[in-house]
N, C-alpha and C positions, 0 to 999 in steps of 0.2 A: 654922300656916304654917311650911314648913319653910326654913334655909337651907342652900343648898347649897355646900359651900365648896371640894371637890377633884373634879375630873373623873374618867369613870369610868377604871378601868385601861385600855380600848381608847383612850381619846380619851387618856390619857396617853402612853401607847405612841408613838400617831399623833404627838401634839404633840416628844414626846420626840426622834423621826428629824427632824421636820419644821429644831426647831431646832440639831441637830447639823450638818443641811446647809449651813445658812444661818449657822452659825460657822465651816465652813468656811470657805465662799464670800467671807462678807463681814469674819470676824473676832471681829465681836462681835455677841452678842447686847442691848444695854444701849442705852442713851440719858445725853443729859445732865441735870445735874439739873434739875425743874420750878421753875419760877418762878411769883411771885405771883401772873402777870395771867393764868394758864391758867383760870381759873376761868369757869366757862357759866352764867350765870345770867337770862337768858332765851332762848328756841326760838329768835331769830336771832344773837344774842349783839349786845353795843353797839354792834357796828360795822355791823350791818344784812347781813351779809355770808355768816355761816354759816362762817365761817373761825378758826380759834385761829392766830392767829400768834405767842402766844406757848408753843405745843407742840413741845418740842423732846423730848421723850422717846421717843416714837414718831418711825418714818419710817420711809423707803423699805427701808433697810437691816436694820431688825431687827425690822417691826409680822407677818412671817411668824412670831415664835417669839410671837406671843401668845397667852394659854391662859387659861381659866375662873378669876377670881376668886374668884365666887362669885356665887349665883344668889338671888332672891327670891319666892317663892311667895305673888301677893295671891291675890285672892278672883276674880277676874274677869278677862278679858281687859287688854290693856295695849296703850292707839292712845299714851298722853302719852309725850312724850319729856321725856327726864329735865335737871335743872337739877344743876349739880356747883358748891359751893362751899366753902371752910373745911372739906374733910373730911364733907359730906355732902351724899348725892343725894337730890333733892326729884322725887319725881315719881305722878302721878293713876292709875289703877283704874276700868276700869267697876265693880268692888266698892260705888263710892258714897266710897272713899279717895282721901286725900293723904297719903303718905307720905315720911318720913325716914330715912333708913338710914345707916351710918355707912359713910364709902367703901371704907375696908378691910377691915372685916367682911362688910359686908349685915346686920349688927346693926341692928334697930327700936330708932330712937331717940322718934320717935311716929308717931303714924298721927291724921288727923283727918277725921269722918264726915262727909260730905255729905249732901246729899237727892236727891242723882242722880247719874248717868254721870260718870266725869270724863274727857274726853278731853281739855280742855284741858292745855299743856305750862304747868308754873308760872314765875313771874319773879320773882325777888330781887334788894328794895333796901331800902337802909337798914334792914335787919334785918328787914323782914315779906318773908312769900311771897303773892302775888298769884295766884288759880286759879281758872277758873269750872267750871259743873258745869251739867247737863243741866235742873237743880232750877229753873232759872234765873235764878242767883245770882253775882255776883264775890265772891271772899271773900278775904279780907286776914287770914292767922294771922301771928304770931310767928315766928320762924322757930327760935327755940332753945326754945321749947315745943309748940309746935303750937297754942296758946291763941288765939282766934279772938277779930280786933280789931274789926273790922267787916265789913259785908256789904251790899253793891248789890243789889238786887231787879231786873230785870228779864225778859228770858226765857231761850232756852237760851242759858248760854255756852258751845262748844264751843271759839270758837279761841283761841289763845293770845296773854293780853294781852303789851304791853311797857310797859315805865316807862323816862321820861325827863324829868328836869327836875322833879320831884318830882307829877309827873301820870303816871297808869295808864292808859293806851289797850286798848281791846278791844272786840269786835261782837259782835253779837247777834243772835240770830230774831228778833226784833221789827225786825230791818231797821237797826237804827244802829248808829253807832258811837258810841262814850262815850270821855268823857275825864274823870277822876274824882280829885281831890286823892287824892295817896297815902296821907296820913297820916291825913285823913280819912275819904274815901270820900264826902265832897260834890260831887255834879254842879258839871263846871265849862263843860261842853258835852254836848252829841250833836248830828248829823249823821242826818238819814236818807235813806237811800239805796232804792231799790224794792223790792228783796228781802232774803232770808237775807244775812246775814254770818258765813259760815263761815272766810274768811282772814283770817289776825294780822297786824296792824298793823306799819309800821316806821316808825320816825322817825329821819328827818333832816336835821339843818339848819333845824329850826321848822318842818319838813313832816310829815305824816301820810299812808302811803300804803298804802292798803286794797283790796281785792277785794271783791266784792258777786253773789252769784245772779242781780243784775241783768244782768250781762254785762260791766258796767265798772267798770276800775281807777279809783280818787279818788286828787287829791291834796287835802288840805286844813289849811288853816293850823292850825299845833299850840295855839298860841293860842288861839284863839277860833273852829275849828270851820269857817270860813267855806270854802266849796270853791273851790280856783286851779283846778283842771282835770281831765277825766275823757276818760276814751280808751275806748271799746267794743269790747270784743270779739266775737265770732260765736256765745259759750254761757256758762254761768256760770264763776266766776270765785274757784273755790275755794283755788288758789295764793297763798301766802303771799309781797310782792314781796319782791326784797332789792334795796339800794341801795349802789352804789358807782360811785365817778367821775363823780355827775353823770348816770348813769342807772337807771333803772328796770326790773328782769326781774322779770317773773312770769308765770306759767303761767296756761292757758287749757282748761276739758273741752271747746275746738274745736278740742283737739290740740294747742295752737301754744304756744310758748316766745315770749313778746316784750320787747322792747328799748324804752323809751321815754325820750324826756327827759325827766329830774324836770323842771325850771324848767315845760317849755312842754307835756310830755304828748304829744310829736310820735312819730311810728312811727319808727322806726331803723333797725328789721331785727324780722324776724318767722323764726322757724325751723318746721317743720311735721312733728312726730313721727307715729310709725303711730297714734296713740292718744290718751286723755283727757293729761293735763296736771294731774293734784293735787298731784305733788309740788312743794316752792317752793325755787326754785335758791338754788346758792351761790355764790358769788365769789372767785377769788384767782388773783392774777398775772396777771390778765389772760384770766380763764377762767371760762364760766357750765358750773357739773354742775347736771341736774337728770334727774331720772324719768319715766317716760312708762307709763301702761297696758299698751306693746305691751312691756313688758319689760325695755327699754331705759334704762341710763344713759348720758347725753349729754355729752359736752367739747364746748364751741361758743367760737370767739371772741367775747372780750366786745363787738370792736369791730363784725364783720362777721357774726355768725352763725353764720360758715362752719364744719362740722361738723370735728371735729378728732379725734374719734374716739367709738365705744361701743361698751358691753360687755352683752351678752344674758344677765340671769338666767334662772330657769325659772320666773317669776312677774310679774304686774304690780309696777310701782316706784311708790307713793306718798308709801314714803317720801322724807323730803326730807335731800338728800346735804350730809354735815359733811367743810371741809377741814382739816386739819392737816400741816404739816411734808413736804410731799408728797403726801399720798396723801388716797383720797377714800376717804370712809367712805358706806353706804346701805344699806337694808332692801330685804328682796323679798315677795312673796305665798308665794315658794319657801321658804318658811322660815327662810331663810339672810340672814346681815350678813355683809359684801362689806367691805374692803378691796382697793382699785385704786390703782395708780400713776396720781398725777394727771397726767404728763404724754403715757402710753402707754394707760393706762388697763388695762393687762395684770393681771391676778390676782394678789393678792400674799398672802390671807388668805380664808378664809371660816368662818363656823360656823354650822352646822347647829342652828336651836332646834325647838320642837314646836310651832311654830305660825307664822301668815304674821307678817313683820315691818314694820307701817305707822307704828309710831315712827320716830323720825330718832334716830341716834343721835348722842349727844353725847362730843366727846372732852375730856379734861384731866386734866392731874396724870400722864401717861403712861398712862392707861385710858381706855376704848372701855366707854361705858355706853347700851342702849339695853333698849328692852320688848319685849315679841312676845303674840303673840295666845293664845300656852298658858300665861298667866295670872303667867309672871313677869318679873322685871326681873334683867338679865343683867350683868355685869360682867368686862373681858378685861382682862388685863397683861400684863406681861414678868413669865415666870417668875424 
């Protein structure tokens, strides 16, 4: 496996003009310094939101002079999106790996083998990392060895658990959801619902809010499991929700981005893209981004729907879009990871990897970390 640590001379070149304009224009190429709580440690991040508000290294003003890190070569394709904390990124391998890298290098700190696919994105607490894998297993390693604490049997886990409260949420092909003592990994519930559970859990507020192949979003008490309410949608339900203010957005492969009330599960507002719906929105200021099959990234009012602006890659968008400091981060089929202005949604960065990009990428610490499909794991900064 190799790492890759300077871009080529052409992409330095390019990078090189790119940022002399934009110190022109705006001054400085730099940011302030990061702070503790940038840290990503699960696919929604704790606020269910998809948002680091506390990124302040990047933004509008200098994420144009971002430039290759450094790159990671697994074994296999790469759908997991990655976890950033303490100076390393945790993230799965269809290889059958979970990997550690160290954030400034892309130095293998470990790697730990599965029995299957990992597309799930991992979760970090209290020092273990939480990943499922195709094997159809949850597994709980250590997080500063990779030493494997314990492990859930059930069937595929593809999507990405959450922890909160010292309980680990995540769905399964066997149709449930689980809720599993962290430290141990003793059932302390499941739910089943009619079909696949391919979307990851959010919790908030002692809620539980899941997606299901049945066609309907759940809520269900974090406690003990029991369902407050479910809203059907028109086709399966592979969107991951995200929750803020009191409402519920998640995506629909019946095209639709929808609005729900956590308490009651009532429709709000429904938006109707050209296309499937797997990417699972994100939240901030007042603002739902999420992805669409037909290409498109979406700004929509949180409160109305009402479309506020999009931007047309050259690929379907599954990935699911990260905000920071302004701007909206997201992957395409097109090969390419997009930085947008989130209030314009205008172009503000892109780079080009060797393959489609269905990871989300994760931002912290003033880095832009996602995966892509030509098998590695990529990392951007400020020169």
């Amino acid at each position: 496996m190799q790492i890759i640590r300077k871009p080529s001379p052409k992409t330095s070149k390019r990078f090189g003009l790119v940022c002399i304009v934009v110190f022109l224009l705006a001054g400085f190429c730099v940011g302030q310094a990061a702070g503790p709580f940038s840290n990503w440690t699960e696919f929604h991040r704790t606020n269910m939101a998809r948002w680091n508000r506390a990124e302040k290294v990047l933004g509008v003003k200098n994420v144009g002079c971002l430039g290759l890190k450094w790159s990671y070569g697994t074994g296999q394709r790469v759908f997991s999106s990655p976890l950033v904390a303490n100076g390393v990124v945790y993230v799965g391998s269809h290889d059958s790996n979970v990997y550690a890298l160290k954030t400034s290098t892309g130095a293998k700190l470990w790697s730990y083998t599965t029995g299957g696919l990992v597309y799930s994105s991992p979760a970090l607490a209290n020092g273990m990392v939480y990943v499922g894998a195709s094997d159809g297993n949850l597994y709980a390693l250590n997080a500063s060895t990779g030493a494997k604490l314990w492990i859930y049997k059930t069937d595929q886990v593809n999507p990405s658990p959450a922890v909160a409260n010292g309980v680990v949420y995540f769905g399964s092909y066997d149709s449930n959801v689980y809720a599993l003592n962290a430290s141990t990994g003793a059932k302390v519930w499941s739910f089943a619902t009619r079909d696949l559970v391919v979307s990851s859990p959010a919790v908030a507020k002692g809620v539980v809010y899941v997606g299901s192949f049945d066609h309907n979003v759940y809520a269900l008490n974090a406690s003990t499991g029991a369902k407050l309410w479910s809203y059907a949608t028109a086709y399966y339900v592979n969107s991951s929700p995200a929750v803020a203010r009191g409402v519920v957005y998640v995506g629909s492969v019946d095209g639709k981005v929808y609005a729900l009330n956590a308490s009651t599960g009532a429709l709000l507002w429904s938006y109707k893209t050209g296309d499937i719906v797997n990417s699972s929105p994100a939240v901030a200021n007042g603002v739902v981004y999420v992805g669409s099959n037909d290409g498109n990234i979406y700004a929509l009012n949180a409160n109305t729907g009402a479309k506020l602006w999009s931007y047309t890659t050259g690929g379907a968008v599954s990935s699911s879009p990260a905000v920071a400091h302004g701007v909206v981060y997201v992957g395409s089929d097109d090969f390419s990871v997009y930085a947008l202005n989130a209030s314009t949604g205008a172009k503000l960065w892109s780079y080009a990897t060797g393959g489609a990009v269905d990871s989300s990428p994760t931002v912290a610490h003033g880095a832009v970390y996602v995966g892509s499909t030509d098998y590695k794991i990529y990392a951007f900064g400020l020169k």
